[in-house]
C-alpha positions in Angstrom: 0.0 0.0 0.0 1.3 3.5 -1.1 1.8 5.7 2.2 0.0 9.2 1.7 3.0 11.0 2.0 4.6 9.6 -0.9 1.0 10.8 -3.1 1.0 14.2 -5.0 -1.4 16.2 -4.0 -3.8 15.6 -6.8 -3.6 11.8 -5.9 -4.1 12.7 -2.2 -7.0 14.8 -3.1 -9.2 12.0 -5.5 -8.3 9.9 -3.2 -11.0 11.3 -0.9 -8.0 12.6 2.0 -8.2 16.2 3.0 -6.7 18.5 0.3 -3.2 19.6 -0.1 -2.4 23.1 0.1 -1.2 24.5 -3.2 2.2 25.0 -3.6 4.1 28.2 -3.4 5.9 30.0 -5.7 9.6 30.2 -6.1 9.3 33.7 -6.4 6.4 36.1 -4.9 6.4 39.5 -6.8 8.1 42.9 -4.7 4.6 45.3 -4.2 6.4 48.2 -5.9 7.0 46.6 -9.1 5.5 43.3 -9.9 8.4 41.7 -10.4 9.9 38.9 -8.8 11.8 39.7 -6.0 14.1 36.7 -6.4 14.8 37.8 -9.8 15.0 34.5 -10.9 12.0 35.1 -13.4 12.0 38.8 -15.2 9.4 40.9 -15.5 5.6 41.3 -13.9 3.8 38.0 -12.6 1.3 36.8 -15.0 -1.4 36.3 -12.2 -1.2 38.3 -9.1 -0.6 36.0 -5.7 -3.9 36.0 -4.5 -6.0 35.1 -7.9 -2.9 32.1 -8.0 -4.4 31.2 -4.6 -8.2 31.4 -5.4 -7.8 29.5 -7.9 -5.9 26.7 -6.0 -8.1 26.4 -3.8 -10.7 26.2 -6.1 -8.5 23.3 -8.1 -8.5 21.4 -4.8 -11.8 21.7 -4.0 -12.4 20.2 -7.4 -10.2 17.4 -7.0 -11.4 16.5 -3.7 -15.2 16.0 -4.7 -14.6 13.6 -7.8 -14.7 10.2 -6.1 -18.3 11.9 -4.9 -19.5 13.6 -7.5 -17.2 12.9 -10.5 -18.9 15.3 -13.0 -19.2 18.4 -10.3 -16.3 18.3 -10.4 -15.1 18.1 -14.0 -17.3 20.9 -14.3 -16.1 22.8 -11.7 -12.7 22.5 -13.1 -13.6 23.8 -16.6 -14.7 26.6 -15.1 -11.6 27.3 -13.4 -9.8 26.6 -16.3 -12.0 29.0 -18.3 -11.4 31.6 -15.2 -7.5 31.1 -15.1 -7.6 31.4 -19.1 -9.5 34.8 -18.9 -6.9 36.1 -15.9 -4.0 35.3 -17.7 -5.5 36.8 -21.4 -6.3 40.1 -19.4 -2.9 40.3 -17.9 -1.2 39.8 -21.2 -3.3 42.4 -22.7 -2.9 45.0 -20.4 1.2 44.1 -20.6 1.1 44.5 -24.2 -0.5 47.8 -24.0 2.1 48.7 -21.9 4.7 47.7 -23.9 3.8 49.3 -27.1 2.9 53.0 -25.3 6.9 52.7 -24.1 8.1 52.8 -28.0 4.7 53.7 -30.1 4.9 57.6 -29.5 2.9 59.5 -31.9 4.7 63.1 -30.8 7.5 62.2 -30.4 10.4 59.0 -32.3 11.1 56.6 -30.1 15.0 56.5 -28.9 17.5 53.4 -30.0 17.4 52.8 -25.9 13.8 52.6 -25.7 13.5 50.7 -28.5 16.4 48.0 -26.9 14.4 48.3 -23.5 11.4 47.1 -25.6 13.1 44.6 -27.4 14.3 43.2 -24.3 10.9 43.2 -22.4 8.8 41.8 -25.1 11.4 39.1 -25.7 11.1 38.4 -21.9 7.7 38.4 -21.9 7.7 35.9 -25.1 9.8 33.6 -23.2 7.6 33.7 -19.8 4.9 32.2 -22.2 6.8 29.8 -24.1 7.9 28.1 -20.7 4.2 27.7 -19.9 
């Protein structure tokens, strides 16, 4: 018999045992900027710490009520999926707004150093989503 401590979460939690806490980040974001304050990962966090949690939770709770109520909880995750999906396209559009206001001036020509600071961000940025 496998002891529970050796389960992943997810396994602990369709098992019908009490949920596991979601896991923490490597990295939690510094108020002032966003940012990590590790800066192991570049740039502004994708979802802020508490959505990240509320949705969790909401994973767990999911996970937890299959082996009673298999499709509740399918359900319930599709809907957090659809939730996390709409989070995360909101953050990236409001990013990319951001990014093209620091180089799309319509008084003035951008400078060769705003343009590299750009460059750098949105490659950054592109890379954040390409590890996901």
């Amino acid at each position: 018999m496998t002891d529970a401590k050796d389960l992943t979460p997810r396994e602990q939690a369709i098992g019908g045992g009490a949920p596991a806490p979601a896991p923490a980040p490597a990295a939690t974001p510094s108020p002032a900027t966003g940012s990590p304050a590790s800066g192991s990962e570049p740039g502004p966090v994708l979802l802020r710490q508490d959505e990240r949690d509320k949705l969790g939770l909401r994973l767990q709770q999911a996970l937890s009520t299959f082996v009673e109520s298999p499709r509740q909880a399918v359900e319930e995750a599709d809907g957090l999926f659809d939730d996390a999906v709409r989070h995360l396209t909101e953050t990236l559009t409001q990013r990319r707004h951001t990014l093209r206001a620091s180089w799309q001036g319509h008084d003035t020509e951008a400078h060769t150093e705003e343009l590299r600071l750009a460059l750098r961000q949105y490659r950054e940025a592109t890379e954040r989503l390409l590890r996901i």
